[in-house]
KOLNU-309216 format. One record per residue: residue in three letters; residue number from 1; x, y, z of N, C-alpha, C, O in turn. Coordinates in nm, 4 decimals, padded with zeros to 6 digits. Layout:
N
+------+-----+----------+----------+----------+----------+----------+----------+----------+----------+----------+----------+----------+----------+
! code ! pos !     n_px !     n_py !     n_pz !    ca_px !    ca_py !    ca_pz !     c_px !     c_py !     c_pz !     o_px !     o_py !     o_pz !
+------+-----+----------+----------+----------+----------+----------+----------+----------+----------+----------+----------+----------+----------+
!  ALA ! NUM !        X !        Y !        Z !        X !        Y !        Z !        X !        Y !        Z !        X !        Y !        Z !
...
+------+-----+----------+----------+----------+----------+----------+----------+----------+----------+----------+----------+----------+----------+
//
This chain:
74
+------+-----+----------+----------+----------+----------+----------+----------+----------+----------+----------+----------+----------+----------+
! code ! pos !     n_px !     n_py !     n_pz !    ca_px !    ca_py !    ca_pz !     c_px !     c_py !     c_pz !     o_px !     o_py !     o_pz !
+------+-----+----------+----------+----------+----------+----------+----------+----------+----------+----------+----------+----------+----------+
!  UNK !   1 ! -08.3438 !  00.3295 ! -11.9127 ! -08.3552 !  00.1859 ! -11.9157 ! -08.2397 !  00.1218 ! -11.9933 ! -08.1983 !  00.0084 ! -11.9691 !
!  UNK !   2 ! -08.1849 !  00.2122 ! -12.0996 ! -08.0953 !  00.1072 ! -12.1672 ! -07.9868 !  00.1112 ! -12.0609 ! -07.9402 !  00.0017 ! -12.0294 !
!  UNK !   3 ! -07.9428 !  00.2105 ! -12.0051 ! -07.8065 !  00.1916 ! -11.9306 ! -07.8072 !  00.1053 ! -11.8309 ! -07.6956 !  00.0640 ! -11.7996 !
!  UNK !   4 ! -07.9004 !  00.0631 ! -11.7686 ! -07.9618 ! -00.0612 ! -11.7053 ! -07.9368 ! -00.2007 ! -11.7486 ! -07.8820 ! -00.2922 ! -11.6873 !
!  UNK !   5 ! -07.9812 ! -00.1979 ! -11.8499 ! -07.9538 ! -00.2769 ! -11.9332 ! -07.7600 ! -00.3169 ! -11.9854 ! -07.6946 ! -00.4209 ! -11.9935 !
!  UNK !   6 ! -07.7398 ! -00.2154 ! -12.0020 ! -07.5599 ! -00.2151 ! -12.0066 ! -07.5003 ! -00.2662 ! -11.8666 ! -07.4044 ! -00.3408 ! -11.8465 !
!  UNK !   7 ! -07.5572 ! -00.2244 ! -11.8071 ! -07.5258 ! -00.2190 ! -11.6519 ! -07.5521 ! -00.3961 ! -11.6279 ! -07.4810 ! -00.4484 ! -11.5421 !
!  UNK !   8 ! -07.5964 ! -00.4354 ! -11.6610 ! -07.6596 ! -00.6034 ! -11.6328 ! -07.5712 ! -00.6572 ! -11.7270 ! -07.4973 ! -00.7401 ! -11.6741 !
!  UNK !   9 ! -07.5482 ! -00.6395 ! -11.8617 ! -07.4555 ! -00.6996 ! -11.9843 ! -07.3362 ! -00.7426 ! -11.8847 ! -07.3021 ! -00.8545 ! -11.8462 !
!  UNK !  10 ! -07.2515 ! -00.5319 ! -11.8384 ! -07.0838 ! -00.5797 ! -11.7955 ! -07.0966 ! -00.6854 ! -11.6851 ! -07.0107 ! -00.7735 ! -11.6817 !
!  UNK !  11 ! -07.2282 ! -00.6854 ! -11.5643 ! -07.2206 ! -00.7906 ! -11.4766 ! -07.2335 ! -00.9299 ! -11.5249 ! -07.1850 ! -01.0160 ! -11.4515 !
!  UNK !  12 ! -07.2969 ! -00.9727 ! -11.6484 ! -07.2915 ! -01.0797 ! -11.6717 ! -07.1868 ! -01.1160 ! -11.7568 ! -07.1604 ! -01.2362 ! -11.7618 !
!  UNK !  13 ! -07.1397 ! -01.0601 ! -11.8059 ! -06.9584 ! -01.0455 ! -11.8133 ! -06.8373 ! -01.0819 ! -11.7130 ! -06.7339 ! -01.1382 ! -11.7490 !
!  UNK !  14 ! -06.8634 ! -01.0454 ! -11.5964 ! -06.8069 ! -01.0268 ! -11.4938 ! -06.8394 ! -01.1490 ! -11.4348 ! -06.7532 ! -01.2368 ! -11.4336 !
!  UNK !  15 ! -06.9066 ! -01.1616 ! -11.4047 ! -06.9487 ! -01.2984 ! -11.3070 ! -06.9316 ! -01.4499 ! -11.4169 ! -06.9386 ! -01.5693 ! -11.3880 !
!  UNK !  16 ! -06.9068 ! -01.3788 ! -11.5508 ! -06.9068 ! -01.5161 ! -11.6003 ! -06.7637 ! -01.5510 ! -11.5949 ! -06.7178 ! -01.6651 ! -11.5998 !
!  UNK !  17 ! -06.6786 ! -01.4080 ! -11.5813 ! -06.5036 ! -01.4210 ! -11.5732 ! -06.4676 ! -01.4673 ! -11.4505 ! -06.3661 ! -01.5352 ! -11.4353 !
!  UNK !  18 ! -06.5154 ! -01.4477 ! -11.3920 ! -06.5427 ! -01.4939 ! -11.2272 ! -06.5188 ! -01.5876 ! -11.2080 ! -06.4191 ! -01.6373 ! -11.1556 !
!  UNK !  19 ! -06.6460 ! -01.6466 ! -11.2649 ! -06.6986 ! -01.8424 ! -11.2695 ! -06.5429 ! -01.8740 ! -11.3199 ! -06.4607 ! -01.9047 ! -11.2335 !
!  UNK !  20 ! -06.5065 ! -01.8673 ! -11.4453 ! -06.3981 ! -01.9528 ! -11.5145 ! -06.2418 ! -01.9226 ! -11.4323 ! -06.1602 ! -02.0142 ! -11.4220 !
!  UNK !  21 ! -06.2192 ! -01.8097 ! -11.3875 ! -06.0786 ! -01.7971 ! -11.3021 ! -06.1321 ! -01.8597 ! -11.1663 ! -06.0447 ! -01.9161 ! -11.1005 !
!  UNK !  22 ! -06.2338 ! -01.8599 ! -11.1236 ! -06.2534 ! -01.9496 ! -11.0062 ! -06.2231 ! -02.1460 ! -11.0422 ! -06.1654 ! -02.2341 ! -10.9785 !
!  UNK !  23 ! -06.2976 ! -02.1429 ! -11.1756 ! -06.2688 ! -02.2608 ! -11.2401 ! -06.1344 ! -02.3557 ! -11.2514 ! -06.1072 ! -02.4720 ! -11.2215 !
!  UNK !  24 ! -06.0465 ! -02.2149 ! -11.3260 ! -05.9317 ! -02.2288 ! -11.4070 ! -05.8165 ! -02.2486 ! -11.2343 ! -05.7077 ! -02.3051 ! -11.2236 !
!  UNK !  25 ! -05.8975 ! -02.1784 ! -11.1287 ! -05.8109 ! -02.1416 ! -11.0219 ! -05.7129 ! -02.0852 ! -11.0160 ! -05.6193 ! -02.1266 ! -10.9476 !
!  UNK !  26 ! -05.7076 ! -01.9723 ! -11.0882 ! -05.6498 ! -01.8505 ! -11.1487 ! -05.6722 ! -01.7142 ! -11.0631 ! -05.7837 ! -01.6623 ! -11.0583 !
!  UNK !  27 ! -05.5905 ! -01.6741 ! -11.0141 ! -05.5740 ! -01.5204 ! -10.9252 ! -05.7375 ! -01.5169 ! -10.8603 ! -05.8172 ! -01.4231 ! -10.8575 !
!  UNK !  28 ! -05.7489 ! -01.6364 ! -10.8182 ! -05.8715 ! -01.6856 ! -10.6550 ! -05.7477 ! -01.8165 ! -10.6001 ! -05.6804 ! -01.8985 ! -10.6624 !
!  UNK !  29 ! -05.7662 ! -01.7747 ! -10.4192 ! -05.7294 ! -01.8442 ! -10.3614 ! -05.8715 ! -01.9097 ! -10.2451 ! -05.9137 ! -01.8649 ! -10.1385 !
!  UNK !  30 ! -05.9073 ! -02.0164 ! -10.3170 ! -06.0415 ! -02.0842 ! -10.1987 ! -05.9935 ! -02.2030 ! -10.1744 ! -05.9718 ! -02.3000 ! -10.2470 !
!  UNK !  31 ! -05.9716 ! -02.1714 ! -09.9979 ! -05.9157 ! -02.3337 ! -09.9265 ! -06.0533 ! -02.3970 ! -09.9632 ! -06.1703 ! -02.3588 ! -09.9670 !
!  UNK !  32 ! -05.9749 ! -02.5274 ! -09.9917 ! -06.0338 ! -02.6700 ! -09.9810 ! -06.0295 ! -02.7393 ! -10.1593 ! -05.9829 ! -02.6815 ! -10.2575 !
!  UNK !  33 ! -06.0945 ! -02.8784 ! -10.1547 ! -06.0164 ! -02.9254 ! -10.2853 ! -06.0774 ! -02.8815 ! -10.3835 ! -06.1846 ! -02.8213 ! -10.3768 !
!  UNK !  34 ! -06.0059 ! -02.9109 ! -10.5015 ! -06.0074 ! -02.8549 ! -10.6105 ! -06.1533 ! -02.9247 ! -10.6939 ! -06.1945 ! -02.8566 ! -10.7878 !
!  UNK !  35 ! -06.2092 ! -03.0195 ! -10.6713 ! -06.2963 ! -03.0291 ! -10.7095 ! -06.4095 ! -02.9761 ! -10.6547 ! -06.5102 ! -02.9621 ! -10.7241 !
!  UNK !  36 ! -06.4063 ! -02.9413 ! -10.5269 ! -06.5610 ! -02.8799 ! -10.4833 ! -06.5845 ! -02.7517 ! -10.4785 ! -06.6889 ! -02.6994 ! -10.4395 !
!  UNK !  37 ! -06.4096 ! -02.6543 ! -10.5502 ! -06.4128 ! -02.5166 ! -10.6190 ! -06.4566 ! -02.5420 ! -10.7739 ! -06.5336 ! -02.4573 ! -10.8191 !
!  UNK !  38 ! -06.4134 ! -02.6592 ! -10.8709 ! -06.5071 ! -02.6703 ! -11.0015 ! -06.6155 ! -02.6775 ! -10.9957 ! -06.6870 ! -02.6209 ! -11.0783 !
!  UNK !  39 ! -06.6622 ! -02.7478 ! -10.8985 ! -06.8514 ! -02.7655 ! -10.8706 ! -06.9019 ! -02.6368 ! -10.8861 ! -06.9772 ! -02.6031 ! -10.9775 !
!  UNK !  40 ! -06.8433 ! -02.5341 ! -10.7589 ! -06.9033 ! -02.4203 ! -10.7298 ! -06.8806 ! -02.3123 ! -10.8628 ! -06.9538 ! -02.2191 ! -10.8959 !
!  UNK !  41 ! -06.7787 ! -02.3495 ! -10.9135 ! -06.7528 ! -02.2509 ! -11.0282 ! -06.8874 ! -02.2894 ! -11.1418 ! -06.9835 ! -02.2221 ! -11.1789 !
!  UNK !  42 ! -06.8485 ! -02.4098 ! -11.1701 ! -06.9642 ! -02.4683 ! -11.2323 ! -07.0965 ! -02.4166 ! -11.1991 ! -07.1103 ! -02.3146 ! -11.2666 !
!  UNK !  43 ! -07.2027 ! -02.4372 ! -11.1268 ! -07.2782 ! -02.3763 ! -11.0475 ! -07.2856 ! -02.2137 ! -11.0576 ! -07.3779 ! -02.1460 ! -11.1029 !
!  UNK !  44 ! -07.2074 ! -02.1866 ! -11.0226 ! -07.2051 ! -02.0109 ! -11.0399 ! -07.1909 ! -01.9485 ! -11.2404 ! -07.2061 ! -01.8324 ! -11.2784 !
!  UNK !  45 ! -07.1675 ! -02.0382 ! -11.3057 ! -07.1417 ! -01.9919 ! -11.4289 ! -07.2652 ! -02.0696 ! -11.5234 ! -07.2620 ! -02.0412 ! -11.6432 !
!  UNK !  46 ! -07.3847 ! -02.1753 ! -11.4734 ! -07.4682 ! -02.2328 ! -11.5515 ! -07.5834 ! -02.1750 ! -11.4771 ! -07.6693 ! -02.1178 ! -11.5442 !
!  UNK !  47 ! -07.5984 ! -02.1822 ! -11.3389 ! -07.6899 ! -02.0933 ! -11.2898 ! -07.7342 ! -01.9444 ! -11.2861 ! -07.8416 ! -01.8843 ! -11.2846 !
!  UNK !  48 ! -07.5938 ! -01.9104 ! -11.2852 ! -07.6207 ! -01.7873 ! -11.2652 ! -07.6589 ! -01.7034 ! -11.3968 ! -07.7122 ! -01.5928 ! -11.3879 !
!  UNK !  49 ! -07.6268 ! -01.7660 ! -11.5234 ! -07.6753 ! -01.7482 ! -11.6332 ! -07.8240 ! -01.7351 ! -11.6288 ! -07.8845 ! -01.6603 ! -11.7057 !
!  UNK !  50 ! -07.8878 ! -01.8157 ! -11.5292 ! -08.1067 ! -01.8441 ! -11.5226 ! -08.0981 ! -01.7473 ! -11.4650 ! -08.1547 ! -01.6544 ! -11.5226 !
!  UNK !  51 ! -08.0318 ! -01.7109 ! -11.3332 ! -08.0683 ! -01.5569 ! -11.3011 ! -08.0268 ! -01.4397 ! -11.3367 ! -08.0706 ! -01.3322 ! -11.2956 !
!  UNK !  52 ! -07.9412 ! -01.4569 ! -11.4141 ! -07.9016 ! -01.3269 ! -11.4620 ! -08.0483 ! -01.3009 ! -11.5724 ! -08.1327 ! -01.2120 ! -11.5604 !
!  UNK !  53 ! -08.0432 ! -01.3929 ! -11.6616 ! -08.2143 ! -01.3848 ! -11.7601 ! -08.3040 ! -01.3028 ! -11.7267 ! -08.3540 ! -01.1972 ! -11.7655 !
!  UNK !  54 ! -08.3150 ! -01.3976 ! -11.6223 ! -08.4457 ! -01.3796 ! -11.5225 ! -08.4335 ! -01.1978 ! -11.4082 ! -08.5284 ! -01.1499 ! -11.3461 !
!  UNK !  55 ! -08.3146 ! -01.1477 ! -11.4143 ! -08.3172 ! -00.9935 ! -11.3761 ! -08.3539 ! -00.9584 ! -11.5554 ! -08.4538 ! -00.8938 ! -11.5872 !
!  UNK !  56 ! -08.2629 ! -01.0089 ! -11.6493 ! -08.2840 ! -00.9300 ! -11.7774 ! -08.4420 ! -00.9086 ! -11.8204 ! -08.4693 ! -00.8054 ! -11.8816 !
!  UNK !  57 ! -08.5311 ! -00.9888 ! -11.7947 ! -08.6763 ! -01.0196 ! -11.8023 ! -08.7193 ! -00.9177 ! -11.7076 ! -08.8264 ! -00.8665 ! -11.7401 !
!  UNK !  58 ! -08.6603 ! -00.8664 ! -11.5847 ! -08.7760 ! -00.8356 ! -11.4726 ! -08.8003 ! -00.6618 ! -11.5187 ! -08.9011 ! -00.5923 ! -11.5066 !
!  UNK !  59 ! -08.6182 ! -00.6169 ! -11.5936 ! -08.5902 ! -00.4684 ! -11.6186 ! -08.6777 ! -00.4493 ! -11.7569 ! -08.7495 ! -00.3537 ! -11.7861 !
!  UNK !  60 ! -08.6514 ! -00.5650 ! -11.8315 ! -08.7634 ! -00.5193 ! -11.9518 ! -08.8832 ! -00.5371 ! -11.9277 ! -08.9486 ! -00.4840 ! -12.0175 !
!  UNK !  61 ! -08.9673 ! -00.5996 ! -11.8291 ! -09.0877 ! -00.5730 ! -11.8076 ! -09.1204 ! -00.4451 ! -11.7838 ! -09.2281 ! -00.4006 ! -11.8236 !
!  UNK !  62 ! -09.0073 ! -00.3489 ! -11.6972 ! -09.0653 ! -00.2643 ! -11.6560 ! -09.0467 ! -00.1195 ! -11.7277 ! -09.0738 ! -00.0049 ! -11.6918 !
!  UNK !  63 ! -08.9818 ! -00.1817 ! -11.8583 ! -08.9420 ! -00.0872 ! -11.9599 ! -09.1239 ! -00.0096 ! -12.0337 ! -09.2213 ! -00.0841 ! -12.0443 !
!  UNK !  64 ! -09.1297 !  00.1157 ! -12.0669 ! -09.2279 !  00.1678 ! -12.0921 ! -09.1850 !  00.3016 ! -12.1608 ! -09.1512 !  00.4067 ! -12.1064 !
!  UNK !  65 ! -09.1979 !  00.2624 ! -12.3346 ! -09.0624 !  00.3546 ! -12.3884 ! -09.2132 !  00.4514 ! -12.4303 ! -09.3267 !  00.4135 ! -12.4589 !
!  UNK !  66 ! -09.1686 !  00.5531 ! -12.4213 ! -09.1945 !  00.7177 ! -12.4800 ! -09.3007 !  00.7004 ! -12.5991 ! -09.2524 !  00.6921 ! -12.7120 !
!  UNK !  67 ! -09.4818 !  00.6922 ! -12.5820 ! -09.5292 !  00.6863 ! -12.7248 ! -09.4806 !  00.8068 ! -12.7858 ! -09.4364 !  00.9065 ! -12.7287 !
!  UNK !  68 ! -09.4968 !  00.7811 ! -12.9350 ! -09.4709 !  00.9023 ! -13.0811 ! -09.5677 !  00.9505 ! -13.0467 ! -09.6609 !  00.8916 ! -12.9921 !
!  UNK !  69 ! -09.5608 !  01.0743 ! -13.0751 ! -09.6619 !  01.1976 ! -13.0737 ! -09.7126 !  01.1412 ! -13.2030 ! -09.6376 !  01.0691 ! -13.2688 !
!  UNK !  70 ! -09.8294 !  01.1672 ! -13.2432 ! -09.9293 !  01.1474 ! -13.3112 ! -09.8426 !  01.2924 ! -13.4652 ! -09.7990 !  01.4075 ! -13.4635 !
!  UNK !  71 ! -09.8674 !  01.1622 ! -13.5873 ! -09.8486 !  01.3031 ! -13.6877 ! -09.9016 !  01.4374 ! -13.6944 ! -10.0243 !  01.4363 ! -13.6848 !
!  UNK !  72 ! -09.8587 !  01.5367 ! -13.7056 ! -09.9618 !  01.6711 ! -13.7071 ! -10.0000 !  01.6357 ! -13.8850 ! -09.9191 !  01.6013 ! -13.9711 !
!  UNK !  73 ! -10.1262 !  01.6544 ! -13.8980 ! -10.1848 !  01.6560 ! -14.0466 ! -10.1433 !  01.8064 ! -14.0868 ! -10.1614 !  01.8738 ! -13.9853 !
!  UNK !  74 ! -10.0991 !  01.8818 ! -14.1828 ! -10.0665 !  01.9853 ! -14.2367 ! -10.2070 !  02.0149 ! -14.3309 ! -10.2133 !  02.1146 ! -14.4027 !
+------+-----+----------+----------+----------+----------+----------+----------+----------+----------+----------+----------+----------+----------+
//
């Protein structure tokens, strides 16, 4: 589960570098104007933040860590 978890961190890393060079219009080439690529960048970097959460919520629900063995009494 944790590497799962890592695994979701670098993507929300990624998609947030995404959002801002899509933003910045930096090494992305998307025909059409430059404001309705800030929208979408916009959009992809405030939203996608609720769903990225909202996977982070769905993997720890289904997290179910290892009970401790019970002390042995000596």
């Amino acid at each position: 589960m944790p590497r799962r978890l890592v695994v979701l961190a670098v993507a929300v890393a990624a998609h947030a570098v995404l959002a801002q060079l899509l933003y910045a219009g930096w090494l992305v080439d998307v025909p059409g104007p430059a404001a309705d690529r800030m929208a979408g960048a916009q959009l992809m970097y405030w939203f996608g933040d609720l769903a990225e959460v909202a996977l982070a919520l769905a993997v720890l629900s289904r997290w179910r860590p290892d009970p401790r063995p019970a002390p042995v009494a000596a």
